[in-house]
C-alpha positions as CSV (number, residue, x, y, z in Angstrom):
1,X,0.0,0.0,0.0
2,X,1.1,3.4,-0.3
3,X,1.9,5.2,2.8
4,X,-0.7,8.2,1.8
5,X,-3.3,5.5,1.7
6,X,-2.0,3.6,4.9
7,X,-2.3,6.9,6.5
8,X,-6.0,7.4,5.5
9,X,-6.9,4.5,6.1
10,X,-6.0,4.1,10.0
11,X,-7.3,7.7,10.0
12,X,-10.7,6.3,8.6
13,X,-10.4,3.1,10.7
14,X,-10.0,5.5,14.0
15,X,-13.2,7.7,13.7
16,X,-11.6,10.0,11.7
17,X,-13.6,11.5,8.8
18,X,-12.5,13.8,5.9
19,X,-14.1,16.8,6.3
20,X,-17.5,17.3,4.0
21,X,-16.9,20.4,2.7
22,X,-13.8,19.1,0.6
23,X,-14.1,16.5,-2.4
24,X,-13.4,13.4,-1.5
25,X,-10.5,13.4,-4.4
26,X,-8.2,15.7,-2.2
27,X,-7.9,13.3,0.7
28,X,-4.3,12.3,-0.1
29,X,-3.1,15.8,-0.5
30,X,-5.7,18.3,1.7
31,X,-3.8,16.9,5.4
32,X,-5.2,19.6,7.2
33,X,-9.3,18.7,6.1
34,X,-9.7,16.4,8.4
35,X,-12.6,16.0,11.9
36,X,-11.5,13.9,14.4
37,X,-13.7,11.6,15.5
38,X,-16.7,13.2,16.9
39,X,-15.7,16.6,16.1
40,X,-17.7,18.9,14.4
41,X,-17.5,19.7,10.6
42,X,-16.3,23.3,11.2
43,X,-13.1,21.8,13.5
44,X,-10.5,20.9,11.0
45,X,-7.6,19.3,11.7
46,X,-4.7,17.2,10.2
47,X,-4.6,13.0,11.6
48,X,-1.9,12.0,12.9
49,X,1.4,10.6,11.4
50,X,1.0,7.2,12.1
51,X,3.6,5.9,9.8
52,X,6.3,8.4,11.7
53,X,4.6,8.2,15.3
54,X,4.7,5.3,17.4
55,X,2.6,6.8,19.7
56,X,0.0,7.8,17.3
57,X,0.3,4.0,16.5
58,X,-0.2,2.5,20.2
59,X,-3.5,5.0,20.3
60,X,-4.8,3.1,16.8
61,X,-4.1,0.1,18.8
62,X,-5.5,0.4,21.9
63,X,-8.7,2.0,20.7
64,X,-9.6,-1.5,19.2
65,X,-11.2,-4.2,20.9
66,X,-9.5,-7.0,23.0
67,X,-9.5,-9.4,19.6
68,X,-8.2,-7.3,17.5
69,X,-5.4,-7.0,19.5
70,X,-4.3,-10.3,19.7
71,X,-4.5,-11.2,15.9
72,X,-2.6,-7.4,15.6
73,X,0.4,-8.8,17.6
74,X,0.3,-12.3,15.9
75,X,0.7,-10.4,12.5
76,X,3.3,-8.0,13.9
77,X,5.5,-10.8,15.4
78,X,5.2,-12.4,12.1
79,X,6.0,-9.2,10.5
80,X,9.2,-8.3,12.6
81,X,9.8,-11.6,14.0
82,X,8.4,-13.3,17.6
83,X,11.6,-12.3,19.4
84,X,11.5,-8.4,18.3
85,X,8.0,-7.4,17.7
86,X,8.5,-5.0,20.9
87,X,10.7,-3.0,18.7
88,X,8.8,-2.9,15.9
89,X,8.7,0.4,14.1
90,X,5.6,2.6,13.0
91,X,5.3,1.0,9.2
92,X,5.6,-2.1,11.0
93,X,3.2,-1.3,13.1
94,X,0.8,0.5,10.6
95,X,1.4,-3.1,8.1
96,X,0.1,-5.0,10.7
97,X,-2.5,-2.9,12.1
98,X,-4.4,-2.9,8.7
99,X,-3.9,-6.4,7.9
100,X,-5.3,-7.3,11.6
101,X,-8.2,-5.2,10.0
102,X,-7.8,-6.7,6.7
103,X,-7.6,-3.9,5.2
104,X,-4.0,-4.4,3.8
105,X,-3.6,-4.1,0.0
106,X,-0.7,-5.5,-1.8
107,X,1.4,-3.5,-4.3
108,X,1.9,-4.7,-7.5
């Protein structure tokens, strides 16, 4: 996947909406058009960076259910390996985030 849609897509899969008074085409390059989960229209704001922040990464995370998170670390320790998925980094993360959600699309 590209990061641009990695990035919206945790956005989308945490609550976070692009805003409606922006077309829908300009979600890859309009950052700042964005309402955080239930935020009003008129509050824009940017999501965060979840392929540079870790801790933007652990808040995807831990806003999911109990379930999730175990097939999440299943898929990261297969990702990064069982011994070092503690250190895995935020596209590591993000990768297996979105494949927990099966949302992960392969590049051809």
């Amino acid at each position: 996947m590209k990061p641009e849609t990695q990035r919206i897509t945790i956005a989308e899969a945490c609550g976070w909406r692009f805003s409606p008074h922006y077309d829908a085409d300009l979600k890859c390059i309009a950052l700042g058009c964005w309402v955080r989960a239930g935020g009003a229209d008129h509050e824009l704001e940017m999501p965060p960076d979840y392929l540079d922040d870790l801790d933007a990464m652990h808040v995807a995370v831990m806003s999911k259910s109990g379930e999730f998170k175990l097939k999440y670390r299943e898929i990261l320790a297969d990702i990064c390996g069982a011994m070092h998925y503690h250190n895995a980094t935020a596209p590591q993360r993000a990768e297996a985030f979105l494949k927990a959600l099966n949302k992960w699309e392969e590049v051809e």
